[in-house]
Backbone bond lengths (Angstrom), bond angles and torsions (degrees), N, CA, C in turn:
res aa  C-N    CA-C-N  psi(-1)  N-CA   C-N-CA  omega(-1)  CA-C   N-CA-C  phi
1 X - - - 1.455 - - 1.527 109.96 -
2 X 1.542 116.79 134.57 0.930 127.31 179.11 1.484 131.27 -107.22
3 X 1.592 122.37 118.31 1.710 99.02 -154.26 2.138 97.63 -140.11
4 X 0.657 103.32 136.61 1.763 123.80 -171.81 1.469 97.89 -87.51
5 X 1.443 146.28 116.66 1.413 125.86 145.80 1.443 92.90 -118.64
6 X 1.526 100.89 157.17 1.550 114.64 -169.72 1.850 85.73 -132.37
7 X 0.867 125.80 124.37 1.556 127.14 171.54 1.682 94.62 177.05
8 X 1.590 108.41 126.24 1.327 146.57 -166.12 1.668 98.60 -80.91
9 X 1.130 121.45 -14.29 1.867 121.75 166.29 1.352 125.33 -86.45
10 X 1.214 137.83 113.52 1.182 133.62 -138.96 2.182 81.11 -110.68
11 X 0.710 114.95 -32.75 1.765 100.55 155.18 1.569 121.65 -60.86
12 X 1.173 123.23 -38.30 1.291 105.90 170.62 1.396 122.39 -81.34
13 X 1.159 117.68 -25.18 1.614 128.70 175.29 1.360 90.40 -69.75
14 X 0.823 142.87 -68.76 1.916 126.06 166.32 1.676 138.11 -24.51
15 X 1.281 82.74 -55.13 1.951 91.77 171.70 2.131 99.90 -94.65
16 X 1.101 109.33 -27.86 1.786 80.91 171.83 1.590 108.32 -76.14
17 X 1.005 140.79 -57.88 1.653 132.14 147.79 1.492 121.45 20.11
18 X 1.486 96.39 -79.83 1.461 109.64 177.78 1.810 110.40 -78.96
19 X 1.582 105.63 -0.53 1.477 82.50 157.22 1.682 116.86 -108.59
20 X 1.446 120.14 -7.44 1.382 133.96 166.67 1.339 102.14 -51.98
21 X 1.387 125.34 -66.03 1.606 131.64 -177.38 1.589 98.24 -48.36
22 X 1.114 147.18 -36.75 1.364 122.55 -172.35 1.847 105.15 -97.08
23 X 1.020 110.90 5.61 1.555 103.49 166.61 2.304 109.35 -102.71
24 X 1.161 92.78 6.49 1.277 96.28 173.39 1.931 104.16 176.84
25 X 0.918 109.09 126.68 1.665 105.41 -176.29 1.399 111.84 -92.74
26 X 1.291 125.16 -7.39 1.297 151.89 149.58 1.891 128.09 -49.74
27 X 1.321 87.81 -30.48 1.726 97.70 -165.88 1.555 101.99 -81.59
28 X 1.753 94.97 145.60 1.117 130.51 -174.74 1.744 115.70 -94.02
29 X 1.172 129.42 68.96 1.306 127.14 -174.61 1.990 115.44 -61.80
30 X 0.702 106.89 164.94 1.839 124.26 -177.19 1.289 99.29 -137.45
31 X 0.912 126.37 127.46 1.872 135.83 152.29 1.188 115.09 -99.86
32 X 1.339 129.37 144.28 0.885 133.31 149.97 1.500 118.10 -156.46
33 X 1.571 115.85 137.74 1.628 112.39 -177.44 1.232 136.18 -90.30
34 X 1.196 102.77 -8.42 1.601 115.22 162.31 1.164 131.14 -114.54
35 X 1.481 126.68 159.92 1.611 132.74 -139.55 1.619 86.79 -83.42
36 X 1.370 109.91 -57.59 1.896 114.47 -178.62 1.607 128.90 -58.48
37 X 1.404 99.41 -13.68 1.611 114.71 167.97 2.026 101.05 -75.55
38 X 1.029 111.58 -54.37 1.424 120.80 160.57 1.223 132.82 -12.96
39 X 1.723 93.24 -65.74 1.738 96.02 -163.52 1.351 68.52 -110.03
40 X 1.598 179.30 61.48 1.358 141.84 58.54 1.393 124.54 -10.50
41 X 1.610 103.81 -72.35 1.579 109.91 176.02 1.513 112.87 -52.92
42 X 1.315 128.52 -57.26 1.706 139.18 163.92 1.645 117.85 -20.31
43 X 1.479 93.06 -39.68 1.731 101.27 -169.95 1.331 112.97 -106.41
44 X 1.447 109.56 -10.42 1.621 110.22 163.02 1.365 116.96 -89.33
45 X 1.489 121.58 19.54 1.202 110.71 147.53 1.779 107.04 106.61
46 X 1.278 122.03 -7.21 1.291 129.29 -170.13 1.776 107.19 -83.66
47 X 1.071 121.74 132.17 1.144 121.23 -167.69 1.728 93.55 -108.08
48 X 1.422 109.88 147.05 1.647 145.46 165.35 1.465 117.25 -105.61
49 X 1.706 103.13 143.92 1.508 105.76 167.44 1.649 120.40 -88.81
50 X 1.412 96.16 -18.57 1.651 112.94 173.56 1.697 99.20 -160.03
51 X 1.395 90.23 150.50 1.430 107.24 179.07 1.582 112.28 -115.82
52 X 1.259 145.37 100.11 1.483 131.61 159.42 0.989 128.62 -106.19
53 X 2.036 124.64 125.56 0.981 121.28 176.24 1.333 98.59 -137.90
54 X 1.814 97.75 170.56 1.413 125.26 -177.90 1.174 96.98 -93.80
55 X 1.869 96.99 141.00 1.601 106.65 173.57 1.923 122.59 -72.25
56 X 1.255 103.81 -38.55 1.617 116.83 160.67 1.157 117.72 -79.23
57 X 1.548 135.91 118.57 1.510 147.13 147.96 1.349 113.57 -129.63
58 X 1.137 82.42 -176.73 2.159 74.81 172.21 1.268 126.02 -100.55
59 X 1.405 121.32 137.58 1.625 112.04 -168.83 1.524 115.03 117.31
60 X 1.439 95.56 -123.08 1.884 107.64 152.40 1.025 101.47 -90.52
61 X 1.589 95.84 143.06 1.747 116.06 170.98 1.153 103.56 -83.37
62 X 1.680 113.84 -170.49 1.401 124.61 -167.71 1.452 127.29 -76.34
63 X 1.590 86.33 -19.43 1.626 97.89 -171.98 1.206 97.93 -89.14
64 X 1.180 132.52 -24.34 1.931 130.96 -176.15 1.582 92.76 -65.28
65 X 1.481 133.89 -23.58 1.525 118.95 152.10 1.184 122.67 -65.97
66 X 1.530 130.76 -22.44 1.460 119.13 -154.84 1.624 77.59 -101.20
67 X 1.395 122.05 -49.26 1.893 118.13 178.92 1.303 119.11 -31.71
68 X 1.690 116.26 -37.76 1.337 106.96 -148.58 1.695 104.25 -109.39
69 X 1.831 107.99 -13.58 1.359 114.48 176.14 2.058 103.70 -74.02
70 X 1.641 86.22 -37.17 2.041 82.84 178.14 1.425 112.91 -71.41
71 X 1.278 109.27 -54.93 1.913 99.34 166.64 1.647 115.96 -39.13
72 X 1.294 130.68 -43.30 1.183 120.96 -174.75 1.652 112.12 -96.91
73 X 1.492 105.21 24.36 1.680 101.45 179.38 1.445 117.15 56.85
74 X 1.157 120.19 11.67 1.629 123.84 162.18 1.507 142.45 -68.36
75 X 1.145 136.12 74.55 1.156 130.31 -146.73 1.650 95.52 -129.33
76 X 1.700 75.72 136.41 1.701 115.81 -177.65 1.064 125.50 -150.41
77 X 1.289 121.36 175.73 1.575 118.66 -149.93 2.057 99.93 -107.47
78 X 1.652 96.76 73.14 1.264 95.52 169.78 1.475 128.95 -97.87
79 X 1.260 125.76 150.69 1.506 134.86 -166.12 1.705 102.68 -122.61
80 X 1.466 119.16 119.16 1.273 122.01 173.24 1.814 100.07 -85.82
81 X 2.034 102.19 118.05 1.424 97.07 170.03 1.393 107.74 -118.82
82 X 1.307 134.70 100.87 1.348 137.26 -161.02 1.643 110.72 -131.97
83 X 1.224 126.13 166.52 1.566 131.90 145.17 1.045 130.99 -81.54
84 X 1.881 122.52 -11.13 1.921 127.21 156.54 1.705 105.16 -10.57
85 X 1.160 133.48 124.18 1.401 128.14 107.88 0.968 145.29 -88.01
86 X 1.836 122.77 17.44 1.608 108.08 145.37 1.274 141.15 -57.76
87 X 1.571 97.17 109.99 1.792 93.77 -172.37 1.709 110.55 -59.63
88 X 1.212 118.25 -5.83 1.449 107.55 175.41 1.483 121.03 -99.36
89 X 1.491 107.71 -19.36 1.297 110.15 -173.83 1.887 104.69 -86.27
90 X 1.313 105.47 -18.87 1.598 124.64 159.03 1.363 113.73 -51.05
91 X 0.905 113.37 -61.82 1.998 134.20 -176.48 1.390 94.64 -53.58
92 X 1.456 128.13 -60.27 1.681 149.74 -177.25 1.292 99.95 -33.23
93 X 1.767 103.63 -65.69 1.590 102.98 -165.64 1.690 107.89 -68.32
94 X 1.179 122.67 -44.67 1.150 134.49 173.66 1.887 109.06 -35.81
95 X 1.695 92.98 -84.89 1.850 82.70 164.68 1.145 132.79 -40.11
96 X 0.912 125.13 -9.34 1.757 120.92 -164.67 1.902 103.74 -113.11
97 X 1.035 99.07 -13.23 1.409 106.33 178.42 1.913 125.33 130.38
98 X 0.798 107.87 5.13 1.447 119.67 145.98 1.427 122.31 -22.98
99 X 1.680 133.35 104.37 1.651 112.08 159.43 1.280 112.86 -85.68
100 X 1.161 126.57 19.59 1.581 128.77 167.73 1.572 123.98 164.14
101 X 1.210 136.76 -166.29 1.159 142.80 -173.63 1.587 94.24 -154.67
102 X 1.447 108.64 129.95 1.370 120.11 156.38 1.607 106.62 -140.97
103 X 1.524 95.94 137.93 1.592 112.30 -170.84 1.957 86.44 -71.12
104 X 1.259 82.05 167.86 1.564 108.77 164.88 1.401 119.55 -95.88
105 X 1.472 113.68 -20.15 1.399 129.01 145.22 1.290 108.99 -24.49
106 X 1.598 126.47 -63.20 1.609 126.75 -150.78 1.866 96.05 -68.84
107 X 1.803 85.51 162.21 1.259 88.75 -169.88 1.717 97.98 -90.66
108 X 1.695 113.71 -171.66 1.154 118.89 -178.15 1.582 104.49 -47.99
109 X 1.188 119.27 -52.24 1.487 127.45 -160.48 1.422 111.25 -53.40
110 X 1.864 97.16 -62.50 1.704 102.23 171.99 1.695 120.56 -57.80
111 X 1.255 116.26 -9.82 1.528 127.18 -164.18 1.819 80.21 -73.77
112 X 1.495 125.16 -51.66 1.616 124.50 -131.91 1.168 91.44 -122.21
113 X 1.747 116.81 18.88 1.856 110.70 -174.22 2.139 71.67 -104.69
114 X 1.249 104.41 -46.52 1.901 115.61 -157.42 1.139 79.45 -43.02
115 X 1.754 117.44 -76.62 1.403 116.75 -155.71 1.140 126.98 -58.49
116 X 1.146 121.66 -44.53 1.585 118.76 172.37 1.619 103.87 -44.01
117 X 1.306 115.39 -40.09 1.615 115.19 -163.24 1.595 103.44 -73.42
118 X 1.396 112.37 -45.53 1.682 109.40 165.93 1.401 122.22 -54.96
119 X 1.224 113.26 -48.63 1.725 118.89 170.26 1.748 124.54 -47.05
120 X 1.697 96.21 -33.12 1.807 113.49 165.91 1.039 113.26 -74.94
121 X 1.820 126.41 -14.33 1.768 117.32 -173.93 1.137 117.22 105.11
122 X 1.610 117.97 14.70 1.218 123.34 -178.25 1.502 111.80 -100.41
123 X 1.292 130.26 146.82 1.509 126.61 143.36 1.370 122.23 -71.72
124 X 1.486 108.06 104.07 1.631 101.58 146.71 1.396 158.38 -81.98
125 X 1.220 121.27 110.31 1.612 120.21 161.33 0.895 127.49 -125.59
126 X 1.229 116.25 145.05 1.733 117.35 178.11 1.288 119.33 -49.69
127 X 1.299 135.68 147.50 1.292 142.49 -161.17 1.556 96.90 -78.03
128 X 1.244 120.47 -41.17 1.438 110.85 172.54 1.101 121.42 -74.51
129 X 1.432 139.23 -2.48 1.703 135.14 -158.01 1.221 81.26 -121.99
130 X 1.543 133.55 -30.33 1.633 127.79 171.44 1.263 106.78 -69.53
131 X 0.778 147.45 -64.70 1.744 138.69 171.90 1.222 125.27 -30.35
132 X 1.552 111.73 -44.88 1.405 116.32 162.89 1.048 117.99 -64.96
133 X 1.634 132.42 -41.02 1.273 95.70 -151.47 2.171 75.71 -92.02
134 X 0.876 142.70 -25.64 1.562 126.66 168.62 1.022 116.85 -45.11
135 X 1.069 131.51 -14.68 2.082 141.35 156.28 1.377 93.80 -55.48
136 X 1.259 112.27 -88.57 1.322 117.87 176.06 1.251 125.94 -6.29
137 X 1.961 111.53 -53.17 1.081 118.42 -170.37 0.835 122.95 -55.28
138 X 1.660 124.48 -51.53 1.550 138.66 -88.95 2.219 76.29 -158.32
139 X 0.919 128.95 5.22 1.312 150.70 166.47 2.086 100.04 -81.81
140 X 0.900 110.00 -80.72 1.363 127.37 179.35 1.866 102.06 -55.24
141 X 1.377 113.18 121.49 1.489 93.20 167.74 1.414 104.00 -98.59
142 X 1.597 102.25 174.99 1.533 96.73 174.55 1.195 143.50 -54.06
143 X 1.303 130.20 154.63 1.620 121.96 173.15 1.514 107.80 -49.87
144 X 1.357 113.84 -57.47 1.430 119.21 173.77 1.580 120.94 -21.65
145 X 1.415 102.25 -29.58 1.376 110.58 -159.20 1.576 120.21 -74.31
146 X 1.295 90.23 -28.17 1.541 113.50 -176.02 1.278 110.12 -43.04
147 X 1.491 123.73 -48.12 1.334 134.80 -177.05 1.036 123.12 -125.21
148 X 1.416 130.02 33.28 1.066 151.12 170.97 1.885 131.61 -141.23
149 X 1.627 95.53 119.62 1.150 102.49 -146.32 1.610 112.32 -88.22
150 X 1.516 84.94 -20.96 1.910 100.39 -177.95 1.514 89.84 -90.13
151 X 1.472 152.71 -3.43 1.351 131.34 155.66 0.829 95.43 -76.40
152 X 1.649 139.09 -69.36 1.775 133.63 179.89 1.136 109.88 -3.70
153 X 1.973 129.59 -80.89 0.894 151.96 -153.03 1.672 108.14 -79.66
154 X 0.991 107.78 11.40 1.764 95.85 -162.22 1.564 87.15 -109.68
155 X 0.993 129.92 -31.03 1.748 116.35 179.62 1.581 105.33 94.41
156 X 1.370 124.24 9.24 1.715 142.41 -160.97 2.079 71.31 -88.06
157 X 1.348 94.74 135.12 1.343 108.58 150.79 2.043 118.15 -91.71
158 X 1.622 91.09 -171.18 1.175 67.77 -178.36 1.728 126.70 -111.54
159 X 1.279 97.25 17.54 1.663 132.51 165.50 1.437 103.51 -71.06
160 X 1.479 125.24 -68.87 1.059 118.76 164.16 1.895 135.90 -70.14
161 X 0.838 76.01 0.90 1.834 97.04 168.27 1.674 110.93 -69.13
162 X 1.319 89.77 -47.63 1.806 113.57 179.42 1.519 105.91 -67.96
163 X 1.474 117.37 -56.00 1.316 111.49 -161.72 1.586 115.96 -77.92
164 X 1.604 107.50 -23.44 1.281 121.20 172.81 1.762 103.48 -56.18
165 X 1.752 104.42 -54.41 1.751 98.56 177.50 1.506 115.61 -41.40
166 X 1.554 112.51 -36.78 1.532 100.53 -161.65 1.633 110.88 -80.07
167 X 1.442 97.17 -25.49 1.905 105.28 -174.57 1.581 89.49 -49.06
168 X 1.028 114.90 -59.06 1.341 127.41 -162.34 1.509 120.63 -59.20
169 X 1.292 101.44 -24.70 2.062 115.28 156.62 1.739 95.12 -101.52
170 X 1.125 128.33 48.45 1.032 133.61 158.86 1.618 137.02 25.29
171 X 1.473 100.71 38.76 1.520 151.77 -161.37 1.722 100.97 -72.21
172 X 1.331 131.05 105.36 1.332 128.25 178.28 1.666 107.97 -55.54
173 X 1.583 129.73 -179.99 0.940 127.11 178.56 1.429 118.04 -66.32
174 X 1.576 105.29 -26.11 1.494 106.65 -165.80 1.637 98.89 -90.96
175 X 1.147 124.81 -7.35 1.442 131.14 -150.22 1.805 83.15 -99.04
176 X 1.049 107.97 -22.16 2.059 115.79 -160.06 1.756 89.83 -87.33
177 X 1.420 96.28 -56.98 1.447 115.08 -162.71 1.907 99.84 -62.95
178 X 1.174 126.05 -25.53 1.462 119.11 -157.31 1.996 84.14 -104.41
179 X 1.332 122.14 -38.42 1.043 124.30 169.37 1.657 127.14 -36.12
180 X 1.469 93.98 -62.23 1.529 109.06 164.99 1.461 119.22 -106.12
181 X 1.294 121.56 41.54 1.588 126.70 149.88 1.497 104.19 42.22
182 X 1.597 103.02 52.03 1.404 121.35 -178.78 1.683 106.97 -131.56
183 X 1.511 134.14 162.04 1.326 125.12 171.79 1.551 93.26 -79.05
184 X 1.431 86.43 175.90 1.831 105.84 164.12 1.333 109.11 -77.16
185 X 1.410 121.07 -24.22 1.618 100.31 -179.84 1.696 123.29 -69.38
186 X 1.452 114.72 -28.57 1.123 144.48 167.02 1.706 121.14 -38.90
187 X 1.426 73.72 -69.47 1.885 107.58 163.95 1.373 88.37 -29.00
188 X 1.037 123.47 -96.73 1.888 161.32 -169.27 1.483 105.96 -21.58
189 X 1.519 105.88 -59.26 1.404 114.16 158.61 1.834 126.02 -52.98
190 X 1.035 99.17 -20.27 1.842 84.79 -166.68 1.235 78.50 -105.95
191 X 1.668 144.37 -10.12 1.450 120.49 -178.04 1.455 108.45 -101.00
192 X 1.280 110.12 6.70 1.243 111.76 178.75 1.485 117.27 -106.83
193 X 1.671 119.94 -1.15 1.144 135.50 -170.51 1.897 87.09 -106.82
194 X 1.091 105.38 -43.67 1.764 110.58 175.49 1.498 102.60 -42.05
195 X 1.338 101.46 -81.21 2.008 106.02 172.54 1.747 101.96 -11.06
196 X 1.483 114.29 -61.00 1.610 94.65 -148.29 1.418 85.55 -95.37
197 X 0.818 145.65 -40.90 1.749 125.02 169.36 1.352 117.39 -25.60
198 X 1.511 106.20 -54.32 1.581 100.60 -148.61 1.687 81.45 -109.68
199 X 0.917 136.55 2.78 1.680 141.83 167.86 1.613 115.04 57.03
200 X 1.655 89.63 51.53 1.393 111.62 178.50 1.423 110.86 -102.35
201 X 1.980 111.14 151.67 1.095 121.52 -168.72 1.882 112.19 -97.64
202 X 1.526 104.96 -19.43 1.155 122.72 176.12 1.460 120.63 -153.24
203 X 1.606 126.84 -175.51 1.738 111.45 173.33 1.156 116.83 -60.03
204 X 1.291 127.84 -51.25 1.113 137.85 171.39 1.387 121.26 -26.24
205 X 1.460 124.36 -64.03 1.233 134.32 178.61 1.645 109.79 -63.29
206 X 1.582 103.24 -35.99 1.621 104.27 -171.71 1.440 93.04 -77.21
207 X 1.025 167.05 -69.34 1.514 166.13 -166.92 1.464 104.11 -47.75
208 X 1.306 130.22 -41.08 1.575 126.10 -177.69 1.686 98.12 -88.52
209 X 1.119 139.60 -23.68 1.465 123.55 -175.67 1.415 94.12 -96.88
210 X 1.257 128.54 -11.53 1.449 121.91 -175.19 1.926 92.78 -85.14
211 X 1.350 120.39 -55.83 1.441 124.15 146.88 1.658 127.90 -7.46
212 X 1.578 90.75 -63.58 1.798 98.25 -168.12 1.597 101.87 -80.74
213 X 1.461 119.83 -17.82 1.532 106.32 177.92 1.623 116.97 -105.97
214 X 1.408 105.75 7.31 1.417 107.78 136.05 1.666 85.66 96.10
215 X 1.628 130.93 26.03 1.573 128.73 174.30 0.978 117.60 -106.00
216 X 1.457 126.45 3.39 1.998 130.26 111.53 1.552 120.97 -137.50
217 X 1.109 108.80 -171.11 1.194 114.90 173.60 1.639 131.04 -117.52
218 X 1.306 136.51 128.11 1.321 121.05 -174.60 1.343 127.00 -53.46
């Protein structure tokens, strides 16, 4: 296994190390402390099994890696592991291509429960930094909404506005959840709040009564 961390602390590049070695005793780590050492190695062509970087270093920040791999259609399996608490600049990395955020807060254990879970195909976020930024979401209603009176009236946020679209491209939970950089338990919740809105017994039914009252269209 092959894994890239870019973080400018030469203590944490020490203790994440020794927690890489216990998710494979095999793995090949890369350091590097700056954001432009990063997308150098990135753009010469070397491929990673995971990528983690910090959003603060010196120079280019972290996201001028996640900017410059999406401008060039490059996609890889990177993990933002930082101490940021902007819940927006969180959301940022996330939109832009992020498979998760883990604080530097977490302890060793939670460090090698995340990763293992990203390495299986999961998105991680903390259950609290997911709530926030779904505040965030679910704040804004949909564009849809503007001109539409049966979304108005339906009480559909706009989190579930989204997840309802995907039932409807017939999107598994994890397929919804990795879509919107949400867990599956989450998922579970807004489709289970869908059911009693739209007073459905399954997806199926919730996508056609969401259909028949006209709060989208196929």
């Amino acid at each position: 296994m092959r894994i890239l961390v870019a973080d400018d602390h030469q203590l944490f590049l020490d203790g994440i190390r020794h927690i890489l070695n216990k998710l494979d005793a095999a793995v090949v780590v890369t350091e590097v402390t700056r954001a432009e050492q990063a997308i150098e190695i990135l753009e010469s062509g070397q491929t990673f099994d995971l990528i983690l970087i910090d959003l603060s270093m010196p120079g280019m920040d972290g996201m001028s890696i996640l900017q410059r791999m999406r401008e060039r259609g490059v996609w890889l399996p990177l993990v933002v592991v930082s101490s940021e608490e902007n819940i927006y600049t969180i959301k940022s990395a996330l939109d832009t291509g992020a498979l998760g955020f883990i604080p530097k807060s977490h302890s060793s254990q939670q460090m090698l429960s995340a990763l293992n879970a990203i390495l299986e195909g999961d998105v991680y976020i903390p259950l609290e930094i997911e709530k926030q930024i779904d505040n965030l979401e679910t704040r804004r209603p949909p564009i849809e909404a503007v001109n539409n009176n049966s979304l108005k009236t339906s009480g559909i946020t706009k989190r579930q506005y989204e997840v309802l679209q995907l039932l409807a491209k017939g999107y598994s939970n994890k397929q919804i959840a990795t879509t919107l950089f949400l867990t599956e338990h989450t998922i579970k919740a807004h489709i289970s709040a869908l059911f009693k809105i739209l007073h459905a017994a399954n997806r199926t039914e919730c996508v056609q009564n969401a259909l028949h009252q006209g709060i989208f269209q196929s």
